[in-house]
Rosetta silent file (secondary structure, phi, psi, omega in degrees, C-alpha in Angstrom):
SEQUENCE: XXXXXXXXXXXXXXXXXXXXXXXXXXXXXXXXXXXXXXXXXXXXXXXXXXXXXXXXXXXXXXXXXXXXXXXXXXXXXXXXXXXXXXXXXXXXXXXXXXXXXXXXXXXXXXXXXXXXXXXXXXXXXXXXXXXXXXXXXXXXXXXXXXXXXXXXXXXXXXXXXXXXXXXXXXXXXXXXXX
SCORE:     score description
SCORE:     0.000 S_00000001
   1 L     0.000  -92.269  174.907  164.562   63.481   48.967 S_00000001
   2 L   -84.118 -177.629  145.043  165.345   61.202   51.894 S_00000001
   3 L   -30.846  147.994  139.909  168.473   57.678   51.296 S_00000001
   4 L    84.593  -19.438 -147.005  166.385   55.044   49.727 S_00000001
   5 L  -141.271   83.138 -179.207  163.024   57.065   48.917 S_00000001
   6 L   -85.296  133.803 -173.572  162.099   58.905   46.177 S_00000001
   7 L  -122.219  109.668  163.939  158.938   61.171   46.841 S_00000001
   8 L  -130.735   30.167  114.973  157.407   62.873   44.068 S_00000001
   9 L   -87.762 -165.745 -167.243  153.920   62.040   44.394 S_00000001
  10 E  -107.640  127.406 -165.076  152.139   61.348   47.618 S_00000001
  11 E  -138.960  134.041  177.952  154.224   57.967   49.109 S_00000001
  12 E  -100.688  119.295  129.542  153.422   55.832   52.139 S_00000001
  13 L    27.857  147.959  154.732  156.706   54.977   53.825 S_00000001
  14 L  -129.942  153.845 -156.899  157.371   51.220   53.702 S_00000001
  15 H   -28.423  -51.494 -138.972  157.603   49.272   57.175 S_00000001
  16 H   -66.543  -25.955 -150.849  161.391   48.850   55.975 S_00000001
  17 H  -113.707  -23.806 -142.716  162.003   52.041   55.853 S_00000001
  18 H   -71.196  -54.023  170.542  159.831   53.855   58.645 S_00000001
  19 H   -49.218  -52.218  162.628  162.591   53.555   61.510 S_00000001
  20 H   -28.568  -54.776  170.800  164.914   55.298   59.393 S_00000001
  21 H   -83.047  -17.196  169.521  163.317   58.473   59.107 S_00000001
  22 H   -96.218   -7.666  165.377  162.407   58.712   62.293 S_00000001
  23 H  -112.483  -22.131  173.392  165.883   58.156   63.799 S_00000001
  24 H  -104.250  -48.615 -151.471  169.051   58.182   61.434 S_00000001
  25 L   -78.681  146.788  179.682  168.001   60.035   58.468 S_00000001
  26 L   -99.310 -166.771 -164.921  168.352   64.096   58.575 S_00000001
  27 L   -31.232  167.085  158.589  166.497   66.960   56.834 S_00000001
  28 L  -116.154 -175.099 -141.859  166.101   65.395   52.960 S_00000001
  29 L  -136.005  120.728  168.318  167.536   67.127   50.271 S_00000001
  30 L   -93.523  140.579  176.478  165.468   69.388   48.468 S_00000001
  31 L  -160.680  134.430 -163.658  165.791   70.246   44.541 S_00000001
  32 L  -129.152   73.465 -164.597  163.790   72.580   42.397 S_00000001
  33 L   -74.607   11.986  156.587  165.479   72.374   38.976 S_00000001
  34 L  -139.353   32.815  179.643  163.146   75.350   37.870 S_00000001
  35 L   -55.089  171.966  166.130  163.674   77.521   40.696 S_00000001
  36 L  -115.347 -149.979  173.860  164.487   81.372   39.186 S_00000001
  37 L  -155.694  103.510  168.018  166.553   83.401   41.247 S_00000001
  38 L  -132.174 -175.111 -179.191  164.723   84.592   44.196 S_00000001
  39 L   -95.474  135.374 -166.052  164.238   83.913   47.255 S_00000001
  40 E  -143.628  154.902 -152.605  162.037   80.851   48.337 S_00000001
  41 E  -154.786  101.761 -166.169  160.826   79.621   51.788 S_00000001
  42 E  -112.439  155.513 -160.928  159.799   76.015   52.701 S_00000001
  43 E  -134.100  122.563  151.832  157.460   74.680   55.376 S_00000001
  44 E  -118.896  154.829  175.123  157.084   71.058   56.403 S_00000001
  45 E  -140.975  179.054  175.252  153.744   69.879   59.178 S_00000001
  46 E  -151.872  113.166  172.705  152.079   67.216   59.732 S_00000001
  47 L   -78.194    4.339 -167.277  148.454   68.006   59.786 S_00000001
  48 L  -126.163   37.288  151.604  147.738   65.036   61.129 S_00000001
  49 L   -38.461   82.497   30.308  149.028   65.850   65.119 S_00000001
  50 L   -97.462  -28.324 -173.433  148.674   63.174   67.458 S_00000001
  51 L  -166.027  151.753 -172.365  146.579   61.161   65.124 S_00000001
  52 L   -67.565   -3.319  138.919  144.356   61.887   61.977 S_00000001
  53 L   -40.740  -33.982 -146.936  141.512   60.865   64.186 S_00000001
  54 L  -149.388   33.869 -147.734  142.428   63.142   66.768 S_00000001
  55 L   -99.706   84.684  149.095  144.499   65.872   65.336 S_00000001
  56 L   -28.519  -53.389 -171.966  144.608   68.564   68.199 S_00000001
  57 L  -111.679   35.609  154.071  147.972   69.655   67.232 S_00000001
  58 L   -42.414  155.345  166.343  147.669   70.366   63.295 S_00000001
  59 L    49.994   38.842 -169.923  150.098   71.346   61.398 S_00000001
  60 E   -68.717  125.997 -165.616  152.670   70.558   63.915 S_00000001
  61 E   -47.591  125.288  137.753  156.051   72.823   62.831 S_00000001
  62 E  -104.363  -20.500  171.947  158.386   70.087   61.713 S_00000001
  63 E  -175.099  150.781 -142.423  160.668   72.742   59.521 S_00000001
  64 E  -179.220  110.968  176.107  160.767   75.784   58.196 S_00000001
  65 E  -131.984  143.841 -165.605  163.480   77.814   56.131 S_00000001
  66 E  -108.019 -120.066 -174.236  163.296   81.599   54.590 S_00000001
  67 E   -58.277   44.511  169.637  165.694   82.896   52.042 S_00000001
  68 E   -55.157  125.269  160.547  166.432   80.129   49.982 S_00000001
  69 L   -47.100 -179.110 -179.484  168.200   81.000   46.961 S_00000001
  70 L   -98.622  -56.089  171.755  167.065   79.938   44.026 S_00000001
  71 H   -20.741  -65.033  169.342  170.462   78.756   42.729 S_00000001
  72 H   -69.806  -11.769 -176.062  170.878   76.488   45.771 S_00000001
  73 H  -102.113  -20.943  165.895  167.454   75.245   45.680 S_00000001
  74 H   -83.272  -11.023  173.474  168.321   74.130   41.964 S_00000001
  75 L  -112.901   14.553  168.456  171.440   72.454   42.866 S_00000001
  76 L    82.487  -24.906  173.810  169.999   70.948   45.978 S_00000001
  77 L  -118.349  106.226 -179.799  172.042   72.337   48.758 S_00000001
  78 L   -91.289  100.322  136.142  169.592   74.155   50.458 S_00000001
  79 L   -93.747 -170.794 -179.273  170.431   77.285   53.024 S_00000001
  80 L   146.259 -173.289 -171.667  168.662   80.019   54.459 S_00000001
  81 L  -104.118  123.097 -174.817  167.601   81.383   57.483 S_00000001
  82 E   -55.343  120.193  151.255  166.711   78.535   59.862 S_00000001
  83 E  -145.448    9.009  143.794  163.522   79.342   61.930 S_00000001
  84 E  -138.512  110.846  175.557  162.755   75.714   62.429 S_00000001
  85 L   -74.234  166.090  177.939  164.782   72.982   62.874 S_00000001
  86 L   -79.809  128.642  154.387  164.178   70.152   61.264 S_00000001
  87 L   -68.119  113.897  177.110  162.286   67.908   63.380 S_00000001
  88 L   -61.174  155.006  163.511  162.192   63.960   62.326 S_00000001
  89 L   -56.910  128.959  172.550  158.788   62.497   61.480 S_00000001
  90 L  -141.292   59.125  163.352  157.903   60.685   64.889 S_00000001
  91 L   -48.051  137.035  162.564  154.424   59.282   65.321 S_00000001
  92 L   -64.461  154.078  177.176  153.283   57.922   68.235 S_00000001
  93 L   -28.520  171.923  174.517  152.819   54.195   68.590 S_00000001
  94 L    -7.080   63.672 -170.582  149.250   53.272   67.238 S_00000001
  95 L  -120.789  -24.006  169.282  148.110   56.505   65.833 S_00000001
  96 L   127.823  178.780  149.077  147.673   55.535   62.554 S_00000001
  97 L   -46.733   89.450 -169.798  149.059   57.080   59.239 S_00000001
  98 L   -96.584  138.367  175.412  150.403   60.844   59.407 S_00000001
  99 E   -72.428   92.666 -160.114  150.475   62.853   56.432 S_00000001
 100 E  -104.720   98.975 -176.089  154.155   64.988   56.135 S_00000001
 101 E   -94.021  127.890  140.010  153.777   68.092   53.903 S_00000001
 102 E   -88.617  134.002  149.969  156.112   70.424   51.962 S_00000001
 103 E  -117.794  157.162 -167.957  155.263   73.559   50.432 S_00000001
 104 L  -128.016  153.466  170.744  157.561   75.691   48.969 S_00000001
 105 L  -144.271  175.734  176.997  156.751   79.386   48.139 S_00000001
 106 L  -102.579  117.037  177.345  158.445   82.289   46.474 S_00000001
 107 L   -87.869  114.538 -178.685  159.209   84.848   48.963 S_00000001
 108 L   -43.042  118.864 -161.242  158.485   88.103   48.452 S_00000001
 109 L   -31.119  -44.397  160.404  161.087   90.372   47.675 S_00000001
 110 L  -105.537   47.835 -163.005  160.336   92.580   50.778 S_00000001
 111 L  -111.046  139.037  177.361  159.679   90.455   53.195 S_00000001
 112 L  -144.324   89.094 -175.319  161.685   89.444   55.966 S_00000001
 113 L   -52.971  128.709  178.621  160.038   85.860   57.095 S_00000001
 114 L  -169.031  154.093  168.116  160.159   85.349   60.968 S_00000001
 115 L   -91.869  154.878  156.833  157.775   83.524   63.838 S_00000001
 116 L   -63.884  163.803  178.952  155.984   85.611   66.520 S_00000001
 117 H   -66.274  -44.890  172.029  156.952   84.785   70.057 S_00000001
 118 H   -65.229  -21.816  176.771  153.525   82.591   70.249 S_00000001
 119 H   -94.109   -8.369  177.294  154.701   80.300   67.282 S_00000001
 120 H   -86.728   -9.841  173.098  158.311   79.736   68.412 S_00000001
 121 H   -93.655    2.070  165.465  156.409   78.906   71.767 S_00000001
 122 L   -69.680  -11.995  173.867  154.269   76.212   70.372 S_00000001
 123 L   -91.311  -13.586 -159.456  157.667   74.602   69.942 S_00000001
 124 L    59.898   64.015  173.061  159.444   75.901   73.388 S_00000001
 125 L   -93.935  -17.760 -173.645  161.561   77.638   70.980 S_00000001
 126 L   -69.683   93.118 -166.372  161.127   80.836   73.495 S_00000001
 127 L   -96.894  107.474 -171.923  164.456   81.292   75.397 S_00000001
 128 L  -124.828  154.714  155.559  163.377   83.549   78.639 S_00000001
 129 L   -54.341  154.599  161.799  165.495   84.837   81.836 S_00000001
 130 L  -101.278   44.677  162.212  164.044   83.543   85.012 S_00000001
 131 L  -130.894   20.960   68.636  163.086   86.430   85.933 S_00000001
 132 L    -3.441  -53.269  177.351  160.989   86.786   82.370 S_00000001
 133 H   -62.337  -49.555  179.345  160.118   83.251   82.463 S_00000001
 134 H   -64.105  -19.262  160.413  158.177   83.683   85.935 S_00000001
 135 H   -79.261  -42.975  161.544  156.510   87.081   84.766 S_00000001
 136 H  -121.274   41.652  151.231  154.988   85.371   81.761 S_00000001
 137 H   -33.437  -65.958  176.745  154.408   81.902   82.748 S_00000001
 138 H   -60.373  -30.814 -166.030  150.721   82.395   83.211 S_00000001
 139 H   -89.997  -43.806 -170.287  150.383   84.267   79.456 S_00000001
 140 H   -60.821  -57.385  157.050  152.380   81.576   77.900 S_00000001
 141 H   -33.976  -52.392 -163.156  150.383   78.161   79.670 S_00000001
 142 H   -53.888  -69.529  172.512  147.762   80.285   78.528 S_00000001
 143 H   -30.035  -48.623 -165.738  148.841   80.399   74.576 S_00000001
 144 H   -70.124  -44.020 -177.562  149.907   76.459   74.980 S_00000001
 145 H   -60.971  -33.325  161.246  146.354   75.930   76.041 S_00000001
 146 H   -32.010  -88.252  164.264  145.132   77.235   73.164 S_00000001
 147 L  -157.782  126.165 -172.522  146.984   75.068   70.992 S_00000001
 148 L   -65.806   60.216  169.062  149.367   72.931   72.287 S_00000001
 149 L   138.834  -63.082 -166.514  152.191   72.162   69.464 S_00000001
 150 L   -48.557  149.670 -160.061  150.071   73.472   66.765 S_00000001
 151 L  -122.407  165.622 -179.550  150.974   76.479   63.920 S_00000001
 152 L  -114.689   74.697 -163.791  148.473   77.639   62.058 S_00000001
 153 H   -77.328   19.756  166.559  150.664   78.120   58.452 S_00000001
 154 H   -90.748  -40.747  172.359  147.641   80.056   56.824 S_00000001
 155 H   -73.416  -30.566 -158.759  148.281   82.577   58.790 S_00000001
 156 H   -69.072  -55.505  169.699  151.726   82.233   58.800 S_00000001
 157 H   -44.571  -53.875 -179.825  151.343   82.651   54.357 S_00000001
 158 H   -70.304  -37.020 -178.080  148.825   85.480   54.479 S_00000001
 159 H   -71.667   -8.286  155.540  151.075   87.493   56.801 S_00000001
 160 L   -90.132   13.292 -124.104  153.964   87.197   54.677 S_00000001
 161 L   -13.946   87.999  147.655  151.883   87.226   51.398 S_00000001
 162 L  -112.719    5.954  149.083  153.001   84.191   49.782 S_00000001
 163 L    87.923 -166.151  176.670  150.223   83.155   47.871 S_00000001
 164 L   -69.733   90.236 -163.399  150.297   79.668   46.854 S_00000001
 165 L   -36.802  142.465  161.114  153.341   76.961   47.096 S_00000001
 166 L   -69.180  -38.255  152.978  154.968   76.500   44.026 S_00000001
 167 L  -160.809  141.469 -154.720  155.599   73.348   44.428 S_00000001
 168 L  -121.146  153.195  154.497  154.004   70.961   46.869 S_00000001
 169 E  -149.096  150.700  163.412  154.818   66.639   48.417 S_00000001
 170 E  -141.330  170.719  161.554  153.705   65.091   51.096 S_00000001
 171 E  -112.809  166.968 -172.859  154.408   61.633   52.588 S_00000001
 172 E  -121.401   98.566 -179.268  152.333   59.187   54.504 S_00000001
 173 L  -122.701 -142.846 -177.279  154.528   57.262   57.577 S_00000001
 174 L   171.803  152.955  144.315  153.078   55.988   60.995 S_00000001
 175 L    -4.415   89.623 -178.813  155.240   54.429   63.773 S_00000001
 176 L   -50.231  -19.466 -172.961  157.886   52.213   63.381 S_00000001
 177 L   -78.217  -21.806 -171.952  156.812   50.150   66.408 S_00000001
 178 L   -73.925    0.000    0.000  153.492   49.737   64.765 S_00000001
C-alpha cells in the first residue's frame, strides 16, 4: 500500500512512520488480485474531520477514482478518471487518532461517476469566472456553511448505485508533531 507499511487489516501508523505519509509519500498503490474485468471506483475519507471528538467535517474527500479497470487494479497500476486528487493524510496537531478509509466498489456498467458542483466545492474544486464567482458567492458560503469540507459518500453510493465496497481498509494516523 504505502513504502514501509503493509495495511491489510485496520493499522495504526507508527510515530516512525507518521511524517512520511503526511509529506513524502504519494497516493499508495492499490492491488485487487481478484478484481474481474469491470470497472471499479475507489473512495478514501477520513470520517474522523478535525478530530474524532469533534468531527464537523466527516468524511473529508481525500481521493476518489471512477473507471478503474479491473486488469490494472489486479496488477496494481491503478488509472481512471481522477475526480479527486489524492490528498495526504494531515491531522492537525493534537486531534487525536483519525481513521483513513478505502472502499472500493464495482461500478456499474452504465454509470458515468462524477461530483455535483456542491461536492467539488466542499474541496474549492469549483473553478468560476469573476464574473460567476461574484454572482454565486452568497449560494456557495451558503453550501460551505452547511458543511464545511465534508462529503457525504452515502449519497454519493446510492446515486450511482454501488451497493456495497468490495473490498474495504482503513488506517489509524494522528499528527506527526504529536
Amino acid at each position: 500500500m504505502y513504502p514501509e507499511v503493509d495495511i491489510r487489516d485496520c493499522t495504526i501508523i507508527p510515530a516512525r512512520l507518521r511524517e512520511k505519509i503526511s509529506k513524502e509519500w504519494g497516493p499508495p498503490k492499490m492491488k485487487m488480485a481478484t478484481a474481474k474485468k469491470r470497472k471499479y471506483a475507489l473512495m478514501m475519507v477520513d470520517p474522523d474531520a478535525p478530530s474524532r471528538r469533534n468531527p464537523i467535517r466527516s468524511y473529508w474527500r481525500h481521493w476518489l477514482i471512477a473507471d478503474i479497470e479491473g486488469p490494472e487494479l489486479r496488477s496494481g497500476n491503478i488509472k481512471g478518471s481522477v475526480l479527486s486528487e489524492y490528498a495526504r493524510p494531515t491531522p492537525p496537531q493534537h486531534s487525536g487518532l483519525h481513521r483513513y478509509q478505502f472502499m472500493l466498489f464495482e461500478q456499474p456498467e452504465d454509470q458515468t461517476l462524477s461530483l455535483s458542483k456542491e461536492e467539488m466545492a466542499s474541496l474549492g474544486q469549483v473553478k468560476v469566472t469573476a464574473h460567476e464567482k461574484r454572482r454565486r458567492v452568497l449560494r456557495w458560503v451558503s453550501c460551505l456553511e452547511k458543511k464545511p469540507g465534508n462529503w457525504e459518500p452515502q449519497a454519493f453510493i446510492g446515486r450511482f448505485g454501488l451497493g456495497q465496497p468490495v473490498a474495504s481498509v482503513q488506517f489509524l494516523t494522528q499528527s506527526y508533531k504529536d
